[in-house]
VOGU-3710 file (C-alpha; in Angstrom, 3 decimals, decimal comma):
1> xxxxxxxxxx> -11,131/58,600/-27,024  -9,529/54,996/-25,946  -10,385/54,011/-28,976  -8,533/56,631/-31,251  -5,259/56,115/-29,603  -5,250/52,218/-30,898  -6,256/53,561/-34,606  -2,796/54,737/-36,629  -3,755/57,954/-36,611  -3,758/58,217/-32,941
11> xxxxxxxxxx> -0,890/56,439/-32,406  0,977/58,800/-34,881  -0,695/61,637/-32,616  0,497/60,073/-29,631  3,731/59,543/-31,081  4,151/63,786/-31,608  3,255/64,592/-28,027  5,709/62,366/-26,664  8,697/63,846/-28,699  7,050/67,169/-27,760
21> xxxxxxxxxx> 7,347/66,052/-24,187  10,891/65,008/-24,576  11,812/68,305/-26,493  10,030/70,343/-23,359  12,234/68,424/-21,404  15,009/69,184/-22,758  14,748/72,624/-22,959  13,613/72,872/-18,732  17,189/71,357/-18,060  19,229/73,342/-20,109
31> xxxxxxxxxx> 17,448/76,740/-19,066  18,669/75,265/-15,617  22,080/74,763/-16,786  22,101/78,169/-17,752  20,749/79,064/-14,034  23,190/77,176/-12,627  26,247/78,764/-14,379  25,033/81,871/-14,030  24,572/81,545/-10,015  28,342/80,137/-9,863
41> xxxxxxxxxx> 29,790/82,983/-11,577  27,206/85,513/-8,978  28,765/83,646/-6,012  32,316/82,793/-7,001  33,145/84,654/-4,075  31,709/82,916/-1,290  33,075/79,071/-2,956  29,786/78,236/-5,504  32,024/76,432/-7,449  32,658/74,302/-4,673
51> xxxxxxxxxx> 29,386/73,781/-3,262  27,957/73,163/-6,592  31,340/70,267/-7,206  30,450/69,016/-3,950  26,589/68,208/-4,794  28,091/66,589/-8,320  30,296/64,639/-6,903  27,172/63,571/-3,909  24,827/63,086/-6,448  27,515/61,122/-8,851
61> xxxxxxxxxx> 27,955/58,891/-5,052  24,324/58,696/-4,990  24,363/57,229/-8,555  26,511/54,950/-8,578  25,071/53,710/-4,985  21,834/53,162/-5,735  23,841/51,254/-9,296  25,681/48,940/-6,815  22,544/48,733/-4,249  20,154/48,218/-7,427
71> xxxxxxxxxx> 22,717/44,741/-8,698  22,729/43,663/-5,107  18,959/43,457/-4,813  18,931/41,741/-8,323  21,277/39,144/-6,888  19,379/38,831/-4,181  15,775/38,343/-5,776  18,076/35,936/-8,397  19,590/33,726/-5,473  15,729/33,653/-3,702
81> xxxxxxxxxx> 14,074/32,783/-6,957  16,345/29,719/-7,210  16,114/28,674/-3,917  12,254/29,310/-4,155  12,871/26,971/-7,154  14,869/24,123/-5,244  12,271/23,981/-2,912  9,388/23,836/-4,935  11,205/21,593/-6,956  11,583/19,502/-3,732
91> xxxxxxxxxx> 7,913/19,658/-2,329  6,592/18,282/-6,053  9,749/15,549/-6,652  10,212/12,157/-5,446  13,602/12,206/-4,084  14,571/8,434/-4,859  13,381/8,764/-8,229  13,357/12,362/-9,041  10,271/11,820/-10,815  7,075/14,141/-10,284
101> xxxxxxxxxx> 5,194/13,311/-6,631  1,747/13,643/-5,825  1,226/17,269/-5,027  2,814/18,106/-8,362  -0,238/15,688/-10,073  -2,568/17,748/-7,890  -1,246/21,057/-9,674  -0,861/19,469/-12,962  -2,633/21,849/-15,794  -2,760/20,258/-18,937
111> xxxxxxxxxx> -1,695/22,788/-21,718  -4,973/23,409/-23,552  -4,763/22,765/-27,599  -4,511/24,945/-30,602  -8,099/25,773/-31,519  -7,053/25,149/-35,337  -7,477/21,656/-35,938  -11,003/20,421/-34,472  -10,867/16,794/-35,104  -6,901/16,527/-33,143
121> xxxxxxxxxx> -7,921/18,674/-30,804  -11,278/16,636/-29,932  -8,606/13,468/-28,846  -6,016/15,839/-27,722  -8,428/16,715/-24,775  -8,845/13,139/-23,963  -6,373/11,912/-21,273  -6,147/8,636/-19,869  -4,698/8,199/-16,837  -2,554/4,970/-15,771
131> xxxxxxxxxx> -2,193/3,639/-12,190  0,730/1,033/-11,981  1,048/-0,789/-8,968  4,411/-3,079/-8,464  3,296/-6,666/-7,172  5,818/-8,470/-4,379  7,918/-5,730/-3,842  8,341/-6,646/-0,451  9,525/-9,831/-1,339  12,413/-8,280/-2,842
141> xxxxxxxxxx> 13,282/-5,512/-0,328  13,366/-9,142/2,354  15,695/-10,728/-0,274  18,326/-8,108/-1,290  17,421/-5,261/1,629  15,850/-1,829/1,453  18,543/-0,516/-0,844  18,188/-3,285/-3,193  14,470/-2,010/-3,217  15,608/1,500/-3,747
151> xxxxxxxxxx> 17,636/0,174/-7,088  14,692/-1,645/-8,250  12,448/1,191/-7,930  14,909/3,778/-9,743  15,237/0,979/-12,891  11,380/0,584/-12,909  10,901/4,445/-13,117  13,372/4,667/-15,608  11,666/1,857/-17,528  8,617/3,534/-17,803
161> xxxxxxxxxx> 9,811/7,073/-18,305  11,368/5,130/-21,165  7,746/4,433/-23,101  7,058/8,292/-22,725  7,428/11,171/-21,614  9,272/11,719/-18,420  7,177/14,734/-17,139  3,302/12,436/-17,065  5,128/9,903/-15,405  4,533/10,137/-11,264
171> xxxxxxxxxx> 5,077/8,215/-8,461  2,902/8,659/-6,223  4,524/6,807/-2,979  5,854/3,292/-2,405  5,507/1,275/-5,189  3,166/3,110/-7,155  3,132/5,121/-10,000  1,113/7,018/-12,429  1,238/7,730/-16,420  -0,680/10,384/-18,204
181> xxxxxxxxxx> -1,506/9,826/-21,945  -2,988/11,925/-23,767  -5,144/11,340/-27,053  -5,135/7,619/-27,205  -8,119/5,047/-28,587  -9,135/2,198/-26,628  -7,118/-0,281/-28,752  -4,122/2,348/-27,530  -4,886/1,939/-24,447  -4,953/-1,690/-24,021
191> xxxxxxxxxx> -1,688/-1,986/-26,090  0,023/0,466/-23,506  -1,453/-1,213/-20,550  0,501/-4,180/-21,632  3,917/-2,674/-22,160  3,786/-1,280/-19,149  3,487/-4,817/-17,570  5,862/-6,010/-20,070  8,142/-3,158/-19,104  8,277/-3,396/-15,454
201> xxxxxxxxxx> 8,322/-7,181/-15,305  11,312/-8,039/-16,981  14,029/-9,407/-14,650  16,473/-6,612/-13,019  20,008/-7,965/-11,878  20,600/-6,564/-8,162  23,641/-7,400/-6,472  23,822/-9,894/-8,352  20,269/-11,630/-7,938  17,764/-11,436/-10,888
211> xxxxxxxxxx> 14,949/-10,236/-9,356  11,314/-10,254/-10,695  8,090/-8,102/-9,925  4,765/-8,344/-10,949  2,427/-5,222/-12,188  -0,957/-4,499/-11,636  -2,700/-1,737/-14,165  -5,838/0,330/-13,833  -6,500/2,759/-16,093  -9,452/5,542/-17,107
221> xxxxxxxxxx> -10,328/8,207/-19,568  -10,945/11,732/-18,492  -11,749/14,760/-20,705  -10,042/18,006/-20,377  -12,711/20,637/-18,218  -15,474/17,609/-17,786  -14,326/17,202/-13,843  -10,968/17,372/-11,491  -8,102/15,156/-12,967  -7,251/13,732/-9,354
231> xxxxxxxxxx> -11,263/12,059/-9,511  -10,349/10,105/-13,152  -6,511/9,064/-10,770  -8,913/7,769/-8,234  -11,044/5,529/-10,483  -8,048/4,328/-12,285  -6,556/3,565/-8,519  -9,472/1,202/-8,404  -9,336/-0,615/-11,614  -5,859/-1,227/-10,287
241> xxxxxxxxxx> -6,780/-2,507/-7,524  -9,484/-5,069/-8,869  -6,695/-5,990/-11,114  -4,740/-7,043/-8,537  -7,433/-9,218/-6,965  -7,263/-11,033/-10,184  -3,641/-12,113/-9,899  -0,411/-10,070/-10,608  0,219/-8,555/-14,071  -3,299/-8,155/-14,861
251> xxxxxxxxxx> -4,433/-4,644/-16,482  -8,231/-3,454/-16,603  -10,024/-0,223/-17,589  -12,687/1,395/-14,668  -16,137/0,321/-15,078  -19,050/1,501/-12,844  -19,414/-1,882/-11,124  -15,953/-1,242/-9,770  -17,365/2,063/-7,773  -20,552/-0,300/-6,450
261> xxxxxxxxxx> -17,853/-2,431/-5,210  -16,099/-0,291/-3,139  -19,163/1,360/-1,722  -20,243/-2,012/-1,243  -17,132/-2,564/1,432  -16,881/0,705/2,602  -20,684/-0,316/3,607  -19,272/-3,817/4,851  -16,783/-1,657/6,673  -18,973/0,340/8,531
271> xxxxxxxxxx> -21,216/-2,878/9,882  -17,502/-5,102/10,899  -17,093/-2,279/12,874  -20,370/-2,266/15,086  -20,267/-5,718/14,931  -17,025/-5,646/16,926  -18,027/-3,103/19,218  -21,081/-5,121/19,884  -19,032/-8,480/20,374  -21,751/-9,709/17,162
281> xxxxxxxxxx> -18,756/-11,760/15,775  -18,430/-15,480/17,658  -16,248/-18,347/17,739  -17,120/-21,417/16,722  -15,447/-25,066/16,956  -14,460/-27,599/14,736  -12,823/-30,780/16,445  -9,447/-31,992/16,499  -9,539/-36,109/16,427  -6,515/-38,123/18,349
291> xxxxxxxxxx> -6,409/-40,639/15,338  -5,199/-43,300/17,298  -7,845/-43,124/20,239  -11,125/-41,707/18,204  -10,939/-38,571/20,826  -11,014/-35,666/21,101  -8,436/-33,497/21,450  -9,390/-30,599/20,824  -10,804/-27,929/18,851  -9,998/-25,202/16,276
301> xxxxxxxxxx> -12,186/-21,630/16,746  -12,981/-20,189/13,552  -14,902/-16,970/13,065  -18,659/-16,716/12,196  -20,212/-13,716/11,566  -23,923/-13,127/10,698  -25,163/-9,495/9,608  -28,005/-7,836/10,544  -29,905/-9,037/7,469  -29,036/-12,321/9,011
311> xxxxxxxxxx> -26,441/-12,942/5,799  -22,999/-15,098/6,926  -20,074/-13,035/5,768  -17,278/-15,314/4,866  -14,546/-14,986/7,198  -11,679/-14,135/4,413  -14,064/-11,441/3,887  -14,531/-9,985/6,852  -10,474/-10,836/8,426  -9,567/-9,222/5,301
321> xxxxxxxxxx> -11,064/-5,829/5,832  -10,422/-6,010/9,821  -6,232/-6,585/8,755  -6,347/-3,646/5,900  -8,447/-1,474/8,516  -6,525/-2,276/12,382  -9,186/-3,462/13,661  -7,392/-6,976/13,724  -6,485/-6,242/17,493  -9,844/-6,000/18,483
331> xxxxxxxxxx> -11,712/-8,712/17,030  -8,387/-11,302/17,774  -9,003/-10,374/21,525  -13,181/-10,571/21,447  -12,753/-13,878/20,303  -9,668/-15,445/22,383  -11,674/-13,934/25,284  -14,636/-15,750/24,890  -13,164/-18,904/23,501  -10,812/-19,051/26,416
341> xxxxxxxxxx> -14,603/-18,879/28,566  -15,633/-21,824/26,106  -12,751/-23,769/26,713  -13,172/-23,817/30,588  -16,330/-25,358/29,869  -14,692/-28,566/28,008  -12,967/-31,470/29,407  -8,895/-30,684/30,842  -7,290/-32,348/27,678  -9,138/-31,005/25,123
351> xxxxxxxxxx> -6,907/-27,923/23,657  -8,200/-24,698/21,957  -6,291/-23,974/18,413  -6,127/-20,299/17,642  -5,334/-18,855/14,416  -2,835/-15,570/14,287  -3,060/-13,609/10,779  0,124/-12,655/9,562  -1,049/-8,884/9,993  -0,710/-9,831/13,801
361> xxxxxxxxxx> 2,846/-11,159/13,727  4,436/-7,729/12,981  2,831/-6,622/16,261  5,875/-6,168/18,919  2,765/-6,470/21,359  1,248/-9,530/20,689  2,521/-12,530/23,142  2,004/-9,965/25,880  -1,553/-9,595/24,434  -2,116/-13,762/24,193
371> xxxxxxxxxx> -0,877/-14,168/27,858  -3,136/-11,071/29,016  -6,118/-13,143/27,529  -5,145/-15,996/28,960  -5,004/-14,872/32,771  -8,050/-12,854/32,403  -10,323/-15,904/31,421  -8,445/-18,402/33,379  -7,506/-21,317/30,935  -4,083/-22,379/31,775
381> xxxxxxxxxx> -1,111/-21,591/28,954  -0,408/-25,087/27,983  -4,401/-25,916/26,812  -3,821/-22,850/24,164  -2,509/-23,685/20,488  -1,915/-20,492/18,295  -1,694/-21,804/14,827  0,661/-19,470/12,312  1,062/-19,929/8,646  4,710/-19,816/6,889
391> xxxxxxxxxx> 3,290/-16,937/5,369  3,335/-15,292/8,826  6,623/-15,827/9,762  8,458/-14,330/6,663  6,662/-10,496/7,356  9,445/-10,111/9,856  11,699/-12,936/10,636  13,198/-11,259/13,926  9,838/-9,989/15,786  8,578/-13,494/14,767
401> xxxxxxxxxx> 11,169/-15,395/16,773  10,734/-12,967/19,769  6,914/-13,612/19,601  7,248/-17,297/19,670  9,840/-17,640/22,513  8,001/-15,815/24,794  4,850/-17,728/24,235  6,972/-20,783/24,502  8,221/-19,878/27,946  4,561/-19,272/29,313
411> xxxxxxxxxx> 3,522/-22,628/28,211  1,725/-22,189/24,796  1,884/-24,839/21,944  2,723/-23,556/18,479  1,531/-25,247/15,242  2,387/-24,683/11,691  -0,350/-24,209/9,548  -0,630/-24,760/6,083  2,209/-26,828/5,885  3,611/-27,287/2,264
421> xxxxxxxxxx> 1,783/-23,872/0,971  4,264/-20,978/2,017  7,361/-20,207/1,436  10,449/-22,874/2,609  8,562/-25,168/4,781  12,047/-26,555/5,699  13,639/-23,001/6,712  10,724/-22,414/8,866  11,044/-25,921/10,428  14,654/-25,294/11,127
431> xxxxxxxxxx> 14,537/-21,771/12,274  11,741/-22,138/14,767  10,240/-24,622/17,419  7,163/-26,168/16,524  4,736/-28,407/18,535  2,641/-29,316/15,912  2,762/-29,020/11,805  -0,583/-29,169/10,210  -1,026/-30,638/6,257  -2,555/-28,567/4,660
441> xxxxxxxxxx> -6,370/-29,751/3,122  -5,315/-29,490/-0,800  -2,678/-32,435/-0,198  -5,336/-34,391/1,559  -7,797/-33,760/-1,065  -5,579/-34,447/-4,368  -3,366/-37,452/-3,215  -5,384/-40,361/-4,565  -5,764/-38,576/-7,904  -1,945/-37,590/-8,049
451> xxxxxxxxxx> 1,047/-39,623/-7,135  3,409/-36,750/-6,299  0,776/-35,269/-4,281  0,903/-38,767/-2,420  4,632/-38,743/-1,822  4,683/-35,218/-0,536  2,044/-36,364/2,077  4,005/-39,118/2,813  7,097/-37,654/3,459  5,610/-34,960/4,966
461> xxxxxxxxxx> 4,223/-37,285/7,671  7,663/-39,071/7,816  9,537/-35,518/8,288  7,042/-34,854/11,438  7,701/-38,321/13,082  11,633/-37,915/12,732  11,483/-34,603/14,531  9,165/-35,914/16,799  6,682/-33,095/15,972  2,535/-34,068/16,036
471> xxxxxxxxxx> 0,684/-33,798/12,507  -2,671/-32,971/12,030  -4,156/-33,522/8,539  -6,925/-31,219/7,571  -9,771/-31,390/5,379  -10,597/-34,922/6,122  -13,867/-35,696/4,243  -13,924/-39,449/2,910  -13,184/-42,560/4,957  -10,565/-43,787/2,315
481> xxxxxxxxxx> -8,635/-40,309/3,227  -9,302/-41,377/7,132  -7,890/-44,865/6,904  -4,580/-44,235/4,524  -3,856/-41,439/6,994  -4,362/-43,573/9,655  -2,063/-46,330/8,224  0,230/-43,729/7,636  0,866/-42,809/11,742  -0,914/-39,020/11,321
491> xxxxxxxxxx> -1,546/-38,393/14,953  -4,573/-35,796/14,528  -7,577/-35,592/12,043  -9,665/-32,833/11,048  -12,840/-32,310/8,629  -15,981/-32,449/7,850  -16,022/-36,478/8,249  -15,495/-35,496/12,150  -17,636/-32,148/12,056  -17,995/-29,399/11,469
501> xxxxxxxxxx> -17,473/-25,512/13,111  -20,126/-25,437/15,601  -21,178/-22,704/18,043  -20,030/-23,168/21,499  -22,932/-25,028/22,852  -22,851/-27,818/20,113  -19,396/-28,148/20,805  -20,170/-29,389/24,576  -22,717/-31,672/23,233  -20,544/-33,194/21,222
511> xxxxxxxxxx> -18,024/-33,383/23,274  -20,746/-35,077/25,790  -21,414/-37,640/23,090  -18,175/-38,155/21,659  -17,485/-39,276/25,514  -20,169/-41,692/25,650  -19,190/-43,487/22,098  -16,409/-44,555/23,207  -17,286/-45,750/26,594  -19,840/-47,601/25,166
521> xx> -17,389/-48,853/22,768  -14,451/-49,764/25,429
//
């Protein structure tokens, strides 16, 4: 029977009992008309008329009432719907950029394709998805300010919106962002990979400085129904990411290797940690060498750190993952702790050196964490150096200077590592106190071959002795590089021509024989 009433025949059927319906209908209310005037003229008498006027006139109230109350709640659902809107709109939009956030990726269903045309329809499916990652942002929100940053990252939005369009381009928080395309080759690909770099790198004028980022790419193909869009975001996240290991404005498609690398850290992850629970991860010393005495003054700690397997870990490796993890904190106070122990051990003039990350000098915290070390173990302030690159003191300018004065106060000497390598050498000089500025190795290793190299040494050396600020020259290897430095009044000599990092116990021996050389010498 369904099935008659969809054939013409039944609808034409259908059609006739409805009018019937209508026609029965019709006929019901005008036999109650009749009724109706009929009872008013029966009970004229007793007021019908009226009674019956007043239910028209109720009824006609009614109407109209439930006409007013019916465009009311229309208004109403009208005025929620748009405000439903607004903050849907909100929860799924960037508010800086008004571009597409996150969550709205995570809802994102691709409109499926018109099953007419195979072959389009076989590339249509294929998306590839972009990740775009801006490189020294943060050097331009310390230049021209946050809102300067704000500007930059509006322009670089619109850039990109610019090479498509606007609703597959996200940004996913910070200085990221993410581009859907759909139906391109592999030559496509690579071609839009590049003007995207080209795109975002181009100089932007902001209050009036012309200010430059870099652009890291990752990218991967996903097809439509094959798995979750958000797990073809995440592999493209870390083809950006290896990208930007290689340098900034580099652009790379996933491969598989880049997965084995990251479960390769997250593995490497996983062991740093135990290994700083268990206290695994020791100092070791390389010596500082008075250059005008032969001795020793003192000694750097560097981390060592041997796995399980009994494999060294380098220590960029291993610093690296403790910074982009927090677990900084922990291994920086394992280590002071028990180098501070060491250092009792060694003679009263011979100074430790301490490195600080630049991860550590945006901790408020951290002088207050250095003196806490230092009473604990014992070793008085002024036999503790805490070596901090340029690099470090740029993060945050203000918490930098409050760091330093305070360990200042309590005694402890401050050297500049890395001299020459960071970012105005001569800034840093003039904004802060220094103790001690150490030249960096690639000078020492490059200034016979290179003549500027040699004046930049040189005047490096002369810029120490008019401030009346110590040098120490690292990466000393060759006793040419020993005697020109010599000549050239650097008070302090480090490198492999001295020795190298040791563990603690070498380091006394040496220290025991380095004593004896020279009294057998004097």
């Amino acid at each position: 029977m369904p099935g008659f009433f969809r054939s013409r025949a039944g609808r034409q059927c259908l059609s006739v009992m409805m009018l019937g319906g209508v026609l029965w209908l019709l006929g019901i209310l005008l036999e109650f008309g009749d009724g109706l005037s009929a009872f008013v003229q029966m009970f004229d008498d007793y007021g019908a008329e009226k009674l019956v006027l007043a239910f028209v006139i109720a009824g006609a109230m009614s109407f109209i009432y439930s006409i007013l109350r019916i465009a009311d709640l229309r208004r109403e659902m009208e005025l929620r719907a748009a405000a439903q809107f607004k903050a849907d709109w909100t929860a799924t939009h960037d508010h800086l950029t008004k571009l597409p956030n996150r969550y709205a990726f995570e809802r994102k269903k691709l409109a499926r394709p018109d099953a007419s045309d195979e072959e389009h329809n076989a590339a249509a499916r294929n998306v590839t998805v972009f990740s775009v990652d801006l490189d020294g942002f943060k050097k331009v929100n310390d230049l021209v300010g946050h809102k300067g940053g704000d500007i930059l990252l509006i322009e670089v939005a619109r850039r990109i919106c610019s090479l498509g369009n606007a609703d597959c381009v996200y940004r996913f928080g910070g200085d990221e962002f993410v581009i859907i395309g759909a139906g391109m080759t592999e030559e496509r690909e690579k071609h839009f990979a590049r003007v995207l770099i080209q795109a975002v790198t181009r100089p932007i004028s902001i209050e009036g400085f012309a200010v430059e980022v870099g652009a890291s790419v990752g990218y991967e193909r996903w097809t439509e129904g094959s798995e979750p869009l958000e797990n073809a975001a995440h592999r493209a996240d870390l083809a950006m990411y290896e990208a930007k290991s290689r340098g900034p404005n580099h652009a790379l498609a996933f491969e598989a290797s880049m997965q084995d690398k990251v479960a390769e850290r997250a593995s490497l992850e996983t062991k740093l940690r135990t290994a700083i629970q268990q206290k695994a991860i020791r100092p070791f010393y390389q010596p500082l060498i008075d250059l005008k005495t032969g001795d020793i003054c003192g000694f750097e700690a560097l981390a060592r750190w041997s796995d399980d397997t009994g494999v060294n870990i380098p220590p960029p490796v291993f610093i690296g993952i403790a910074e982009e993890t927090g677990m900084i904190t922990e291994l920086f106070e394992n280590l002071l702790s028990q180098a501070c122990r060491d250092a009792l051990g060694w003679h009263a003039h011979i100074v430790l050196s301490f490195n600080i990350s630049p991860v550590q000098m945006e901790d408020r915290l951290l002088a207050s964490r250095i003196l806490k070390v230092l009473a604990a173990s014992g070793l008085p302030p002024e036999r503790l150096e805490i070596e901090i690159t340029e690099n470090a003191l740029i993060q945050d300018p203000a918490i930098a200077a409050v760091i330093l004065d305070e360990l200042h106060a309590a005694g402890v000497q401050i050297a500049l590592d890395d001299f020459g390598t960071g970012y105005s050498s001569l800034a840093q000089l003039a904004r802060y106190r220094f103790d001690k500025i150490k030249i960096d190795k690639s000078f020492v290793a490059t200034y016979q071959e290179d003549e500027r190299q040699e004046k930049i040494v040189r005047a490096m050396l002369g810029l120490g002795h008019s401030l009346n600020i110590k040098t120490t020259a690292e990466g000393i290897e060759e006793h040419s590089q020993l005697g020109y430095l010599t000549r050239l009044g650097c008070d302090i000599g480090q490198g492999y021509l001295f020795g190298k990092a040791m563990p603690a116990d070498e380091a006394a021996a040496f220290i025991d024989e380095r004593m004896q050389t020279l009294s057998a010498a004097g």
